[in-house]
C-alpha positions in Angstrom: 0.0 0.0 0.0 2.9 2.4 0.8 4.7 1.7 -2.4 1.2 2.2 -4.3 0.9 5.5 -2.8 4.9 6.6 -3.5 4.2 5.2 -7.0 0.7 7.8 -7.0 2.3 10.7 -5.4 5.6 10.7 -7.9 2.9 10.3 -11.4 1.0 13.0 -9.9 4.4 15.1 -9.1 5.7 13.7 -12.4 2.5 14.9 -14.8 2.7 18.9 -13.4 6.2 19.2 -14.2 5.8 17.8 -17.7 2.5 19.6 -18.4 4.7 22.9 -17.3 7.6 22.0 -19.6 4.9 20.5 -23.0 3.6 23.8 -22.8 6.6 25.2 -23.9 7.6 22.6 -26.0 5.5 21.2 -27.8 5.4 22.8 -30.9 9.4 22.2 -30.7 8.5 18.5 -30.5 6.1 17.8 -33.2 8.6 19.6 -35.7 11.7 17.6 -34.0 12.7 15.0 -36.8 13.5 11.5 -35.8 16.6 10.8 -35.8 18.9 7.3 -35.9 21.0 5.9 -33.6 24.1 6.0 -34.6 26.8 2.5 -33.6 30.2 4.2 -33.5 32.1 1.2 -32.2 32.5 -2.3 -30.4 34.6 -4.9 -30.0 32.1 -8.1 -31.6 28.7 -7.8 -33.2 26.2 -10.6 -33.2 22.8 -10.5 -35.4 20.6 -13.4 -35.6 17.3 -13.6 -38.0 16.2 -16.0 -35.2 16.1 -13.0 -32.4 14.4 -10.7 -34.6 15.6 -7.1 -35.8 18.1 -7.5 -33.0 22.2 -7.3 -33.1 24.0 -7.9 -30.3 27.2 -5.4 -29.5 29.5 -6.8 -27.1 33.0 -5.3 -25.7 33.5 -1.4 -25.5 30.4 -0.5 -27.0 29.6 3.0 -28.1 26.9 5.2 -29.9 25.6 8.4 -30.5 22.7 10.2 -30.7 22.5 13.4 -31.8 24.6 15.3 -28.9 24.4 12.4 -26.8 27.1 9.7 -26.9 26.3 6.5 -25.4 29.3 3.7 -23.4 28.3 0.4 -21.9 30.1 -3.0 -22.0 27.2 -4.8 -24.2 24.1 -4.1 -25.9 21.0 -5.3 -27.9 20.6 -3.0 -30.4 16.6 -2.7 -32.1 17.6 -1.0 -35.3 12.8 -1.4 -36.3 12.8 0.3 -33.0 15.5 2.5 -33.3 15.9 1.6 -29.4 18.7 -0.4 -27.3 19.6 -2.1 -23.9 22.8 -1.2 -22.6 24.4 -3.5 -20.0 27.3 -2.9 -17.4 29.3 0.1 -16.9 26.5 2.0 -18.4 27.8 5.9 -19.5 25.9 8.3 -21.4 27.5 11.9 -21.9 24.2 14.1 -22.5 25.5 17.1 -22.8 29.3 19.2 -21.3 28.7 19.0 -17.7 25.3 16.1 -17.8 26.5 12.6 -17.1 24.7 9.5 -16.1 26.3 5.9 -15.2 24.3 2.6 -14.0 24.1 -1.1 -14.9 21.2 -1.1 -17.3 19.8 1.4 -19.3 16.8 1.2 -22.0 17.0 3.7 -24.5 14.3 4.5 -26.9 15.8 7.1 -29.7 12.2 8.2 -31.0 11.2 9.5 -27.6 14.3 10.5 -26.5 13.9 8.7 -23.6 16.2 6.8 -21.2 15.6 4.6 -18.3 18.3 3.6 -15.7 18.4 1.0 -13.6 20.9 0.0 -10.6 23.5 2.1 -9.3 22.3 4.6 -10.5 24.7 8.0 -10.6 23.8 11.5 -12.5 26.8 13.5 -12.6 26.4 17.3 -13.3 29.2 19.7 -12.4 29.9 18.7 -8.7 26.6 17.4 -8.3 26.3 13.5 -7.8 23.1 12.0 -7.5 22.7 8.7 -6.4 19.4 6.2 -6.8 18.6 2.8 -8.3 16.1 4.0 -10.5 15.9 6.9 -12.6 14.7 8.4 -15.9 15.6 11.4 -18.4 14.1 12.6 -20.6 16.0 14.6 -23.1 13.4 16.5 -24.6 12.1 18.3 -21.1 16.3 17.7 -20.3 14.1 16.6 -17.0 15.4 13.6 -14.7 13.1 11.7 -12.6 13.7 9.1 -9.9 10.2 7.5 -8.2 11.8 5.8 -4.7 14.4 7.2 -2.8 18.0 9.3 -4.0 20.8 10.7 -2.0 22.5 14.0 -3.9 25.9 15.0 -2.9 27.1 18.6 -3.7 30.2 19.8 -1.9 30.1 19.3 1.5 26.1 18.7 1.5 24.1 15.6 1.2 20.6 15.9 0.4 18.0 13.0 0.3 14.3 12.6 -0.3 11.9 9.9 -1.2 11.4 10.9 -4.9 12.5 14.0 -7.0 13.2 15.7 -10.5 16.3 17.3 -12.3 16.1 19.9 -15.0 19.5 19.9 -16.1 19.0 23.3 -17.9 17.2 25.3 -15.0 20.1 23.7 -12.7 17.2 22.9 -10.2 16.6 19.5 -8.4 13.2 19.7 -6.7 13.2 16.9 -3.8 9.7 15.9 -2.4 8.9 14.2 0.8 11.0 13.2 3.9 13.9 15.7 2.7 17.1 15.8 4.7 20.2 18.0 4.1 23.1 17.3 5.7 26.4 20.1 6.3 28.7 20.7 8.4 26.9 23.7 9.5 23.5 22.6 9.5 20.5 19.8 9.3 17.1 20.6 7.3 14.4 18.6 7.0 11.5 19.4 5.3 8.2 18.0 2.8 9.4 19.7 -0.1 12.7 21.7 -1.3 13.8 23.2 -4.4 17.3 23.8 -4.7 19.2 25.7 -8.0 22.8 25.1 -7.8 23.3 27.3 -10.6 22.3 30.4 -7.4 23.0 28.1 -4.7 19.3 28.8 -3.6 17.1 26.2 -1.6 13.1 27.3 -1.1 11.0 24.9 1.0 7.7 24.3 1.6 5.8 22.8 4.0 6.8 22.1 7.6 10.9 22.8 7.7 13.4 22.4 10.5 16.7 23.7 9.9 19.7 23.0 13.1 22.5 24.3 14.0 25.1 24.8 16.7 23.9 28.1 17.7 19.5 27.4 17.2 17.0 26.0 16.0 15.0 27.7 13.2 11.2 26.2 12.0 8.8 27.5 9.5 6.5 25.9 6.7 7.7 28.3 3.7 10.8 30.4 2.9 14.4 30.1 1.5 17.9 29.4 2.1 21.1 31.1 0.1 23.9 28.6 0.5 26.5 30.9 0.1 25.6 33.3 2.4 24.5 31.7 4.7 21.6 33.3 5.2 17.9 31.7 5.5 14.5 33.5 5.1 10.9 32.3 6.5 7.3 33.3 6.7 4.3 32.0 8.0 5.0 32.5 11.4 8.6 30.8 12.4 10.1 29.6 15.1 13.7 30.1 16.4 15.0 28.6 19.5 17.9 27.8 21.7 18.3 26.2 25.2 16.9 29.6 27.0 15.8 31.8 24.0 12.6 31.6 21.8 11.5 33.8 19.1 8.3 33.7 16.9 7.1 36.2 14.4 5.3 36.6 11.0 8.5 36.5 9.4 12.6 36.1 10.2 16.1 36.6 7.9 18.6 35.0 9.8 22.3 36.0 8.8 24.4 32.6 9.9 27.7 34.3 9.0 27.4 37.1 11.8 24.6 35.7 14.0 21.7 38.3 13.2 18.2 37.4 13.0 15.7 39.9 12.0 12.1 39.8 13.0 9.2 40.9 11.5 5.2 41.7 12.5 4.0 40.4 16.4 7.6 39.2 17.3 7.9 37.4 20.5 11.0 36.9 21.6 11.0 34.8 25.0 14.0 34.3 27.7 13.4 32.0 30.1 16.4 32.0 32.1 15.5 35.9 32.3 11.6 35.2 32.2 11.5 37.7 30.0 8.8 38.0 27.2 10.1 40.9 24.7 7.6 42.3 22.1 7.3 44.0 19.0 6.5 44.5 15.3 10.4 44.3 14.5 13.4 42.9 16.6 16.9 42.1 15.8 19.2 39.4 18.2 22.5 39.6 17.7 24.1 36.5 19.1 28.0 37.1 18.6 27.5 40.8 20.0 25.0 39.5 22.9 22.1 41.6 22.7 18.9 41.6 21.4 16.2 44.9 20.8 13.2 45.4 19.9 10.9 48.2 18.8 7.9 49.6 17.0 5.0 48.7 19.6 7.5 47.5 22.0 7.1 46.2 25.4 8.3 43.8 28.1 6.4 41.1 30.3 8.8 40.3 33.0 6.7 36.8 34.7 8.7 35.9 37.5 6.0 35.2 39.6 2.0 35.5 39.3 2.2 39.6 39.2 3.9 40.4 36.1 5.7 43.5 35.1 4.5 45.2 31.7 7.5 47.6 30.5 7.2 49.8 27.3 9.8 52.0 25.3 10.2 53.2 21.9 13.3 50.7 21.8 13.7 48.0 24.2 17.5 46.0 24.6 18.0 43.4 26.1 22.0 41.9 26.9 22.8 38.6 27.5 25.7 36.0 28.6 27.1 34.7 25.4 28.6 31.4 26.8 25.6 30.8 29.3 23.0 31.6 27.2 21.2 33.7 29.7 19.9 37.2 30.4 22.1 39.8 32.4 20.1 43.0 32.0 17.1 44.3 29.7 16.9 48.2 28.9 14.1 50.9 27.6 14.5 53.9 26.4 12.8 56.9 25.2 9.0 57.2 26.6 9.1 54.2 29.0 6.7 53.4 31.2 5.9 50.7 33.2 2.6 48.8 34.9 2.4 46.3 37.9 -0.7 46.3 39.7 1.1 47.3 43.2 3.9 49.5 40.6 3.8 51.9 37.6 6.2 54.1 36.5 7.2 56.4 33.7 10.9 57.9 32.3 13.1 58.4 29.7 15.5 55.7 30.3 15.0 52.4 32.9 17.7 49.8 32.9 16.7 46.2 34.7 19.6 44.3 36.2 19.4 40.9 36.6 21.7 40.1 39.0 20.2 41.8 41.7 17.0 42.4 40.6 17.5 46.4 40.7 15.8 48.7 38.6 17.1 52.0 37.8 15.0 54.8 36.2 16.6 57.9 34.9 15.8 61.7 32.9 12.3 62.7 34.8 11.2 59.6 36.3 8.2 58.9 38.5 7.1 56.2 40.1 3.6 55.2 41.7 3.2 52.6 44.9 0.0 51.9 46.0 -1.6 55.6 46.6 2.2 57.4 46.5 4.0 59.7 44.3 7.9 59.1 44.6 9.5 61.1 42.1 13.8 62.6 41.9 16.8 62.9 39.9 17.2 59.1 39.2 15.6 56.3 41.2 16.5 53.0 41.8 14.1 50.1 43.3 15.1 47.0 44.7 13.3 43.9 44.1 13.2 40.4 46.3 10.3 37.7 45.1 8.7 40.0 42.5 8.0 43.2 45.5 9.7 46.2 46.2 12.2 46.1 48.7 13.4 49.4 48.6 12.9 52.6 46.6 15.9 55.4 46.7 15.1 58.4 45.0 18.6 60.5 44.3 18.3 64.1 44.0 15.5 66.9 44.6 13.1 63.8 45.9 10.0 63.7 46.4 6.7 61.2 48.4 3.4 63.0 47.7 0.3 61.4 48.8 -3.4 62.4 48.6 -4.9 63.0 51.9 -7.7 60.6 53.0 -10.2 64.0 52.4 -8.5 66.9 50.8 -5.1 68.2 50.3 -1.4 66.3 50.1 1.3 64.8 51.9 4.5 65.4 51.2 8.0 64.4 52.0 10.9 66.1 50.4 14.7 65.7 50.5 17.7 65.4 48.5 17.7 61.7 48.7 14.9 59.5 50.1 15.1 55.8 51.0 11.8 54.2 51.3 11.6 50.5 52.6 8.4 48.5 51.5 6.5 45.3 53.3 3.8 43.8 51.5 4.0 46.4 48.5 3.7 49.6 51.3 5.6 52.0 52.2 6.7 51.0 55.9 9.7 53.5 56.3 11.0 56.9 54.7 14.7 57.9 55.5 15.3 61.1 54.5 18.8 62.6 53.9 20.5 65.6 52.7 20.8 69.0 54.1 17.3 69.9 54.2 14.2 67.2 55.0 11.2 68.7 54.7 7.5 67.6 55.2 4.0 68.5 55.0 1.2 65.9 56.4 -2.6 66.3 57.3 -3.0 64.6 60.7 -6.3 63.5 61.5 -8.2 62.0 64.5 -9.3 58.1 64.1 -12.7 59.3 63.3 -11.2 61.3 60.4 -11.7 64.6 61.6 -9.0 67.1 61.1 -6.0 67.8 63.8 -4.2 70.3 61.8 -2.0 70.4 59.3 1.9 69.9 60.6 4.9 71.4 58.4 8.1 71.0 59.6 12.1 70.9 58.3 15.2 69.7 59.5 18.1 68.2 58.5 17.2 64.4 58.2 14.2 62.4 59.0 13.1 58.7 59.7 9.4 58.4 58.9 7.2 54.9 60.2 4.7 54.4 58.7 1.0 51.8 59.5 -1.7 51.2 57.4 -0.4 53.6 54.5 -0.5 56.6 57.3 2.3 58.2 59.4 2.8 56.2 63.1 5.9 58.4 64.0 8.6 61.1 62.4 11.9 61.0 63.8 13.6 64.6 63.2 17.3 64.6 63.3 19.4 68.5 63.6 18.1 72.4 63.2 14.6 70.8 63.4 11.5 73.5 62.9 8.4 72.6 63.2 4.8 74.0 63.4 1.2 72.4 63.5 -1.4 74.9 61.9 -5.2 75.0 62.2 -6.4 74.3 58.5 -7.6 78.0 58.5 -4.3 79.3 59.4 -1.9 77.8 56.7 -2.7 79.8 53.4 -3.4 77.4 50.0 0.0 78.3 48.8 2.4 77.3 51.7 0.5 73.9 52.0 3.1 72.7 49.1 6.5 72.5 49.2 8.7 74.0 46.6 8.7 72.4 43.7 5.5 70.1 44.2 3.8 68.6 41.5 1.1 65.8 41.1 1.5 63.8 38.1 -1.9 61.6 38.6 -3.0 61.8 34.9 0.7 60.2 34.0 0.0 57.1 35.6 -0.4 54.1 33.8 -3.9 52.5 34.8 -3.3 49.2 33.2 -0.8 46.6 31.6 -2.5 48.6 27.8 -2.0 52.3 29.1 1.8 51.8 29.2 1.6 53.1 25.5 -0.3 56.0 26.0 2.4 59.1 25.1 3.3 61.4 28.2 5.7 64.1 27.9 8.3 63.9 30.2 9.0 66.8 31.7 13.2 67.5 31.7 14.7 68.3 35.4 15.8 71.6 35.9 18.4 70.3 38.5 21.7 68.8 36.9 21.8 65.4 36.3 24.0 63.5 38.5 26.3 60.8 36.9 25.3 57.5 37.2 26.5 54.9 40.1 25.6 51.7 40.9 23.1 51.1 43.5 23.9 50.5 47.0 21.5 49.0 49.4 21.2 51.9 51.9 21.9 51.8 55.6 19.1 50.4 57.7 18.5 53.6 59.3 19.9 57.1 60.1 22.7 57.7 62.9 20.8 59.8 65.4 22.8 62.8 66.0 21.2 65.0 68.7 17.9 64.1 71.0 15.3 63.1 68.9 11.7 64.5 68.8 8.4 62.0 68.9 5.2 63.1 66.9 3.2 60.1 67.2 -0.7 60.5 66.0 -2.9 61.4 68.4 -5.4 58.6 70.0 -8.7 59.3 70.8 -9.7 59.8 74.1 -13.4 59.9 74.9 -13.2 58.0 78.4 
């Protein structure tokens, strides 16, 4: 039943290329006149009326016809037929470069047809085919073999279950269970077409193409030998150990390790669990680095809370040798969305190693119902949470009141530790801490509103509300009735609430904000320190603990 269907599958195969070639042929072919075989030479000749129109050549046995010239060791010649068997050491010589060699070969000179049998070997250029059955014909110049061929050109070796050869076109087309073999690669695939006149391959159907540095699989695209470079559509797959990449398209250049992705690109590290996305991306695996951009944002899933991170262009750098992530960067426009996290800036780099985040030009970031906003800011992440937050320069905390108006906490560098994705304590440093809260009884009602400076500060916080600031040096501080303190000095210098920025879901991150440019100078960048647990004390510390309420 198998060999029924191979036999099917190669007429069917066998009929489209020949309607194809009649087409353009077949006036050529009715006007073709028949021509005779020629006997040129051999050793002993045997004719018998008893075996019909039939001589026998035996012993170095050649002929011609036409171009063609014809070797074997013996043959029965049909002169009615103008036809012959050839036997052993079969050789005919089609055309300069077109050889074919086997044990037995039928010939029939009208058609111009040839059928080879055993050991089969078609020789053009450095080509070798190999198969035990095979036929030409020399009017299409079209070579057929029905079951199984291995072809050897140059370092490659190509095999299928049946295929064609038009000598002319310099194109083999190889059809079912293909497999090339090279020392740089392994492709497998339904159906190939290769020209060796271009060194071009195109394949169709589902294709898998190996080598040492990925895995590449598509159903439809093309391969230029040469080059080394391999084109395909219909949304492929490339793969390593800890890198995946699907798209509508990808060009892969071997020679320098590019691949080029085109049209809902995923690109997926799962040492990093990284997912990067976009409607073009380039890896580049000798230079370690990937980006991507055009609609271009970053799932980081490690962990059920996932971190959506868009830029204009997105990089990502990795460990050559191990394969793995080291550090993913955005710039330009970036902004960020975690439920308990969203941010926005110009540029945000993502480290790896110890899971640190740094955000710099005009970053802000949101936790829970708080503003934190500086110079350059740097968060600290342990388990997928926030660890800690330090905000570098002219830095800012600005919450809304539970009723009307804002905190505020202001510094030239703030350190904010977080528990459970809160704010749980605010060390603030420089020359000048500064802060501005609403305190309010537990019923709600209004205390007053306290403003107060001093040098540093330690801040505890409960339940997203003040429990105690700790005031450290030249501290001044004042508690007004809300009447007393005018609209403009309840904001510190340089306040600004930034609520419409905020990214409200894992889709807002490409909304466009302007970022609005510091005025202060931009310190250089270091790298980030986990900050001391708290601040020395230097003089007698004062308590403002909220007030309870006492109705007994």
């Amino acid at each position: 039943m198998e060999m029924m269907k191979a036999r099917l599958l190669f007429i069917v195969s066998f009929f489209l290329l020949l309607s194809q070639a009649l087409v353009a042929q077949e006036q050529d072919t009715v006007q073709r006149k028949k021509t005779r075989i020629n006997i040129e030479h051999y050793d002993k000749a045997i004719y018998s009326k008893s075996m019909g129109d039939v001589q026998r050549l035996i012993g170095h046995v050649k002929m011609r016809h036409d171009s063609a010239y014809f070797f074997c060791d013996s043959a029965y010649y049909y002169h009615q037929n103008n036809s012959f068997d050839a036997y052993q050491n079969v050789h005919i010589i089609i055309n300069d470069t077109v050889e074919i060699f086997s044990d037995l070969l039928n010939y029939d000179g009208d058609r111009r047809f040839a059928e080879f049998h055993d050991n089969v070997r078609l020789r053009d250029d450095s080509t070798t085919l190999y198969t035990e059955y095979l036929t030409y014909d020399r009017n299409l110049h079209l070579a057929s073999y029905p079951d199984s061929a291995v072809t050897v050109r140059g370092d490659k070796t190509l095999k299928s279950h049946y295929g064609y050869y038009r000598d002319r076109l310099k194109e083999f087309s190889f059809f079912e269970n293909v497999e090339v073999y090279s020392l740089k690669y392994q492709m497998y695939t339904d159906t190939l077409f290769y020209n060796t006149g271009i060194e071009k391959m195109w394949f169709e159907g589902p294709t898998t193409i190996i080598n040492k540095e990925n895995v590449l699989e598509g159903k439809h695209g093309y391969y230029l030998v040469n080059e080394d470079h391999v084109y395909l559509d219909k949304r492929p797959y490339m793969h390593n150990e800890t890198q995946q990449m699907r798209s509508d398209s990808i060009f892969y250049d071997r020679n320098i390790g590019l691949a080029q992705a085109y049209s809902q690109v995923d690109m997926i590290d799962t040492s990093y669990k990284v997912i990067l996305r976009g409607d073009y991306v380039e890896m580049w695996e000798d230079r370690g680095f990937s980006f991507a951009t055009d609609s271009a944002y970053a799932i980081s899933y490690d962990g059920g809370d996932s971190l959506y991170i868009h830029g204009d262009t997105l990089f990502m750098y990795f460990d050559k040798e191990k394969e793995e992530a080291e550090k993913l960067i955005a710039r330009r426009n970036v902004r960020f969305f975690k439920s308990d996290l969203q941010g926005k800036c110009d540029t945000l780099t993502y480290l790896r190693a110890d899971s640190t985040i740094q955000m710099r030009v005009a970053p802000i970031l949101w936790a829970k119902d708080s503003q934190l906003s500086g110079i350059d800011i740097d968060i600290k992440l342990k388990d997928n949470s926030v660890e800690w937050v330090l905000q570098k320069g002219n830095a800012f905390i600005i919450s809304q009141d539970s009723i009307e108006g804002f905190n505020q906490i202001k510094g030239s560098d703030i350190t904010s530790r977080f528990e459970n994705g809160n704010i749980h304590r605010v060390n603030v440093d420089g020359e000048k801490a500064e802060t501005i809260y609403w305190i309010r009884d537990n019923d709600g009602s209004l205390i007053g509103i306290d403003v107060s400076n001093s040098e540093t500060m330690v801040i505890e916080m409960e339940k997203q509300s003040v429990s105690i600031i700790k005031s450290f040096n030249d501290i001044n501080e004042t508690m007004f009735p809300e009447q007393d303190l005018l609209e403009s000095d309840r904001y510190l210098q340089g306040f600004k609430w930034h609520d419409e920025a905020r990214p409200v879901d894992k889709n807002d991150i490409f909304r466009r904000v302007e970022a609005e440019m510091p005025k202060a100078e931009v310190v250089p960048e270091t790298p980030s320190e986990e900050p001391a647990e708290e601040v020395q004390e230097e003089q007698p510390q004062k308590h403002r603990p909220r007030k309870e309420n006492n109705n007994n």
